[in-house]
N, C-alpha and C positions, 0 to 999 in steps of 0.2 A: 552466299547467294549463288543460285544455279548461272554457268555462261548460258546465254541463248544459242543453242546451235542454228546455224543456216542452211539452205539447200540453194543448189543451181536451179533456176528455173529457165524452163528449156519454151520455143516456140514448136508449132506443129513442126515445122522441120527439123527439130531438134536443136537449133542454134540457142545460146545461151541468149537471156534478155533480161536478168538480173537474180536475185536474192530472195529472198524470204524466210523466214522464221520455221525452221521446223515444223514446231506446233500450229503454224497456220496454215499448211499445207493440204496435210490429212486432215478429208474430211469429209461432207457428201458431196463435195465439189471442186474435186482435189485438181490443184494446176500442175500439170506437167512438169515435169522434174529428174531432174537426172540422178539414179542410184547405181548399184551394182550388184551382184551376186557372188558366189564363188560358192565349186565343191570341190572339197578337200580330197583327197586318196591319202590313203596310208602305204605303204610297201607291201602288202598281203591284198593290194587292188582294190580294198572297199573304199566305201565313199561313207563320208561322216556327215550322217542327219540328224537335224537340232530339234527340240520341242521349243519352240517360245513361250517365253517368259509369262506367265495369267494374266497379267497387270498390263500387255501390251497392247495400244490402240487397236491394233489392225490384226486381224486373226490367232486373239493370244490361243496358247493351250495345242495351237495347229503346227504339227512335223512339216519341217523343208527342209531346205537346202543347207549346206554346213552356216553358211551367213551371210547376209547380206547387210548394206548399207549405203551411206550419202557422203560423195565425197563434199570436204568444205570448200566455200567458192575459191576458186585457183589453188586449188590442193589437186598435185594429179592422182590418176585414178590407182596406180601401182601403190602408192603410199598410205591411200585409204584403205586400198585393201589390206596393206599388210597392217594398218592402224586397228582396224576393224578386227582383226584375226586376233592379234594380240589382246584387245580390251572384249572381245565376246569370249572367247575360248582359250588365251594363253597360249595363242598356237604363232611357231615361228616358222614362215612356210617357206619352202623350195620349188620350183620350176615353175612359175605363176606361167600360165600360157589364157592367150586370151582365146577364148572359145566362139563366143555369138557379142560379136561387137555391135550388134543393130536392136538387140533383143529388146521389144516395147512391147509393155500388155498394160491393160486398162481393165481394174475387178474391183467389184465392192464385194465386204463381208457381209454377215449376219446382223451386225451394226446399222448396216447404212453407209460404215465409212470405206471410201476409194484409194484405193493407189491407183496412180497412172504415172506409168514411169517409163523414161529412156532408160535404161537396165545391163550394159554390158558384163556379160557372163565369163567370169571364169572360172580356170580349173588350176589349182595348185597340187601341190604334195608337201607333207609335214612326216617327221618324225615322232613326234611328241603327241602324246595322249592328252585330250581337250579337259582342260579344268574350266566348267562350263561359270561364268559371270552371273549369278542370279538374278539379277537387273535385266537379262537379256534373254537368260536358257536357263531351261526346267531342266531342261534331259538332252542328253547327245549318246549319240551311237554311233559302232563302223558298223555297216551293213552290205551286205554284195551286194554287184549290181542286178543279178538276176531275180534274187527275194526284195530290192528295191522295185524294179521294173513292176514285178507281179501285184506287188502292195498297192503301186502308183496306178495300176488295171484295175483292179478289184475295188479299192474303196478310194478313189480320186480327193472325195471328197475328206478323208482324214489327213489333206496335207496342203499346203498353199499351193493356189494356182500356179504362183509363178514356178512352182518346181513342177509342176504337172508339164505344162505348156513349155519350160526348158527342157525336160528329159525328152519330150517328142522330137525337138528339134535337135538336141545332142545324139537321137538315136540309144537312148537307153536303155529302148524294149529291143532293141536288136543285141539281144544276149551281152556279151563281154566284150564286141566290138571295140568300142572307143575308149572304155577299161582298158584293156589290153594294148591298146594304141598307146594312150599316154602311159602305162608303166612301164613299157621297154623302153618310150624315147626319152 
């Protein structure tokens, strides 16, 4: 028998107000809730974007960010992430830095069904080449940031919002910028 996974569920000001069932969450009336993101770099400065898994509620089939997920209630966020990284892509990461600690966006897909999440972004670096989880990811790639950037202009629509509306705010269409920031430090 499957565990029920849990999510934090968050108040409009983000404060925690209890629990709920994963699968009750997503839906066409999705309750706020606290997730995460993270994009990967490799030492050659690219970043690693995922295809999601077909099978997956919320925009299967659709390119994003190396990964994202839900920490479990009183699980901190550093542990989910490296939990996450491990069980999607096998990946053991190095210099987690946190990036966009506030990041919230609210999107329905094609479905009908909503995320609306409290979302803090970060950025790691890994070694190791992604053995992608099929339960989670179709397909992973390392891609520069500048043929990412251009991708994420041209056709918005071939990728999850939340990576669209993260790259704006990380400054991703500003060339190698914050690439090159996090690979020197």
């Amino acid at each position: 028998m499957d565990e029920i996974e849990y999510v934090v569920l968050l108040d409009d000001d983000g404060n925690e107000i209890g629990t709920a069932p994963k699968s009750s969450v997503h839906g066409t009336d999705t309750a706020l809730h606290l997730a995460f993101s993270c994009h990967v770099l490799n030492d050659e400065g690219e970043i690693l974007v995922t295809r999601r898994a077909l099978h997956k509620k919320t925009w299967p089939g659709v390119w994003t960010n190396s990964f994202c997920g839900h920490p479990h209630p009183a699980e901190p966020l550093l542990q989910a992430v490296n939990r996450r990284a491990e069980f999607e892509l096998g990946l053991a990461l190095t210099r987690i830095e946190l990036a966009l600690p506030l990041f919230r966006y609210r999107a329905t897909d094609a479905s009908g069904v909503v995320e609306h999440e409290v979302c803090p972004v970060y950025i790691a670096r890994t070694v190791d080449d992604p053995t992608p989880n099929p339960l989670e990811v179709v397909d992973a790639r390392w891609v520069g940031p500048v043929e990412l950037a251009a991708s994420l202009r041209t056709a918005p629509w071939a990728f999850s919002p939340w990576l669209v509306l993260q790259a704006a705010q990380l400054d991703l269409f500003a060339e190698r910028q914050w690439i090159e920031h996090r690979v020197a430090s």
